[in-house]
Each structure stands twice: as C-alpha cells, then as structure tokens.
C-alpha positions as CSV (number, residue, x, y, z in Angstrom):
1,X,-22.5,-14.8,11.1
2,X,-19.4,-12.5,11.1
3,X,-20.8,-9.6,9.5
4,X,-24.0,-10.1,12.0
5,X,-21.5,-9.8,15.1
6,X,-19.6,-6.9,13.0
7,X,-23.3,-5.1,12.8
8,X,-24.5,-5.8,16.3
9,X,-20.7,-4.1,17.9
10,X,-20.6,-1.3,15.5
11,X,-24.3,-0.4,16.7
12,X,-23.3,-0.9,20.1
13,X,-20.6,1.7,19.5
14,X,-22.5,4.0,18.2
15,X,-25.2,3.8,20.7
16,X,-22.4,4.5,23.1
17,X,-20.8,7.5,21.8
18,X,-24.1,9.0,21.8
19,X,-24.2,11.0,25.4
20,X,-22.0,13.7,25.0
21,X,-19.5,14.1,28.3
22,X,-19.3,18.1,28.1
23,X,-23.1,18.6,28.7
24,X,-23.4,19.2,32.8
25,X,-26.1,17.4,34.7
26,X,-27.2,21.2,35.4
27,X,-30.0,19.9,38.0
28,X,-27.5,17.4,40.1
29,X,-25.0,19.8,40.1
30,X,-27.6,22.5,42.0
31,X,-28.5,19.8,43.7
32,X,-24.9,19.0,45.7
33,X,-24.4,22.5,45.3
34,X,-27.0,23.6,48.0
35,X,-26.7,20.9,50.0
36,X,-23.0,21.6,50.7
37,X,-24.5,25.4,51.1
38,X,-26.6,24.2,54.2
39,X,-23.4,21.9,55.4
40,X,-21.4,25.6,55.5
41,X,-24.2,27.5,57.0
42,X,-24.9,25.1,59.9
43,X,-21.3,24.5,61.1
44,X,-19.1,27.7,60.0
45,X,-16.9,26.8,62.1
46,X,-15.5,23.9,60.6
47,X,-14.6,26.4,57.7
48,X,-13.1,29.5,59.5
49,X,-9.3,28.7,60.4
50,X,-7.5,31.5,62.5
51,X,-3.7,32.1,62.8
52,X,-2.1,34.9,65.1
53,X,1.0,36.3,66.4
54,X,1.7,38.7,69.0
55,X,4.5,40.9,70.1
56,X,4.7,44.6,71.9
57,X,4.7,48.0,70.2
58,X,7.2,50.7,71.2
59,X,4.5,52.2,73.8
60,X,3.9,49.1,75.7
61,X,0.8,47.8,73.8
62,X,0.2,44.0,73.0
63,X,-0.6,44.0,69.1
64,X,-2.1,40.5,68.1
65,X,-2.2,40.1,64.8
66,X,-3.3,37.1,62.5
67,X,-5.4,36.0,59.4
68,X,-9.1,34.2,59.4
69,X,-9.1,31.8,56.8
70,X,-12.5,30.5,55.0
71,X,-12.5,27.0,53.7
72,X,-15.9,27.0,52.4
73,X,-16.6,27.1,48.7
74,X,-20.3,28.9,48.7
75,X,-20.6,30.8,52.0
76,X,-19.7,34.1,52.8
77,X,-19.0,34.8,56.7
78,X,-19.4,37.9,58.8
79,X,-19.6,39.1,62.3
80,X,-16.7,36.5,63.3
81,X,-16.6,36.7,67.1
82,X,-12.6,35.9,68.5
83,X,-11.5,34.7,71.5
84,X,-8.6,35.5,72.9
85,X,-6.8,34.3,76.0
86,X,-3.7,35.0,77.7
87,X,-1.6,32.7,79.8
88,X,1.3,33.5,82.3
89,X,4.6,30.8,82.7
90,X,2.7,28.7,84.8
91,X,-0.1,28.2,81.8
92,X,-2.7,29.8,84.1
93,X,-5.6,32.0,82.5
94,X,-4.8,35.5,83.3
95,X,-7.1,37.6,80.9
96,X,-9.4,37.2,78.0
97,X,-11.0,39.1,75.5
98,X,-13.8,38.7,73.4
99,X,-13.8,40.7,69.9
100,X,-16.3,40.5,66.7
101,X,-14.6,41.6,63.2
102,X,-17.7,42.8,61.3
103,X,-15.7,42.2,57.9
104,X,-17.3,39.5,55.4
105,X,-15.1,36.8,54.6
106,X,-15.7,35.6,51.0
107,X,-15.4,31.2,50.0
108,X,-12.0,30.7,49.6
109,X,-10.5,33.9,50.9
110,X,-8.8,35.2,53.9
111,X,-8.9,38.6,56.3
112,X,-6.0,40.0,58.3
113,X,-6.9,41.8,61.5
114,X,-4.9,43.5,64.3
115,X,-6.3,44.0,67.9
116,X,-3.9,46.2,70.7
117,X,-4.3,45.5,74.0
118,X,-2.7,46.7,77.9
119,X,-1.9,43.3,78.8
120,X,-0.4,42.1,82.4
121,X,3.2,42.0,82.6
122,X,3.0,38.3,83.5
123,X,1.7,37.5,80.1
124,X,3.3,34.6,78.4
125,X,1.8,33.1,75.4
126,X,-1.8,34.3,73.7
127,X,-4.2,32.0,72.1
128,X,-7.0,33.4,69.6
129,X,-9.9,31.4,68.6
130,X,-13.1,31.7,66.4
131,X,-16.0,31.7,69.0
132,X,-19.0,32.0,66.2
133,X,-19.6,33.6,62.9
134,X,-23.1,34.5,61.0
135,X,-23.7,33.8,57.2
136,X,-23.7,36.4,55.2
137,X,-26.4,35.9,52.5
C-alpha cells in the first residue's frame, strides 16, 4: 500500500511539472493587448496628463510652458487640442485660448511645449487643459 501511495504522488508530480511557466499564452496576451488598445483609443483623455507654468518674458509676453504626459501603454497621441484660460484676482474668466500641438506623443512618454501670449494686465493665475487628442495609428 505504501509504495502504491509512493507511485500515485510521484506521478502526480510529474504530471504537474509538465507545463512549462516560461512559454506565453501568445493568443491571450493579444487578446488583453487590443482590448486595452480600444480602452486608449476611446477615452485619450484619461491618458494625457498636462502640467504648466507661466511667467513674463523681458518684452512683456506671457510664456506658458508645461509637459503633456501619456499614460497609455499602446497608443500614440497627436493633434492634442489645449485649453487655456486666464483668471483675474477676483477668479473671473478674462481670456482663453485654444491651441492644437501637432506633435505625436508616444505610450509612456512625455512632450514639452511653450505657447507666448499678450495677456491683460489683470491676469492672475492660468489654467491649461487637454480639450481632445486623435490616435495616431
């Protein structure tokens, strides 16, 4: 009996070992791989991040500058449309501006971009947003 339970958990082993973990699922992984590719092509804009600055140049310009950031890990993004608004001290809308940056933004990478403007005097704080962005196949 002890050499039958012996036989039965060494062929059990075996049996186990068999699969070897370094061989990919190759079709599963295409699989998850397009559908997160149509998850970033419907809704870019839950993967483009934007961060900007502003401050005035020595002949009177505003120069906003900042970095467009893209999270996604298949898409490439072009044609990124900013908004930009500016606010006076009582956080009233005072001007905006509407720009598209025709660079393509590769998974995982980043773009700087500067914009100059004549703003009003009155100008207090400028906010920049993403607006849209097309994929770039």
């Amino acid at each position: 009996m002890y050499k039958f339970i012996l036989l039965i958990s060494l062929v059990c082993f075996i049996a186990s070992c068999k699969s070897d973990p370094t061989v990919i699922d190759t079709k599963a992984y295409e699989v998850q791989k397009q559908e997160l590719a149509d998850k970033e092509k419907t809704k870019p804009l839950a993967f483009l991040h934007v961060k900007s600055e502003h401050r005035k140049n020595w002949i009177g310009q505003t120069v906003v500058s900042g970095t467009i950031t893209n999270t996604a890990t298949v898409s490439s993004y072009k044609n990124v449309r900013l908004k930009m608004l500016c606010f006076d001290n009582n956080n009233k809308v005072i001007e905006e501006h509407e720009d598209v940056l025709d660079a393509i933004i590769k998974p995982n990478t980043y773009r700087d971009f500067k914009l100059r403007y004549r703003l009003p005097r009155t100008t207090d704080s400028i906010t920049v947003s993403i607006m849209s962005a097309a994929v770039h196949e």
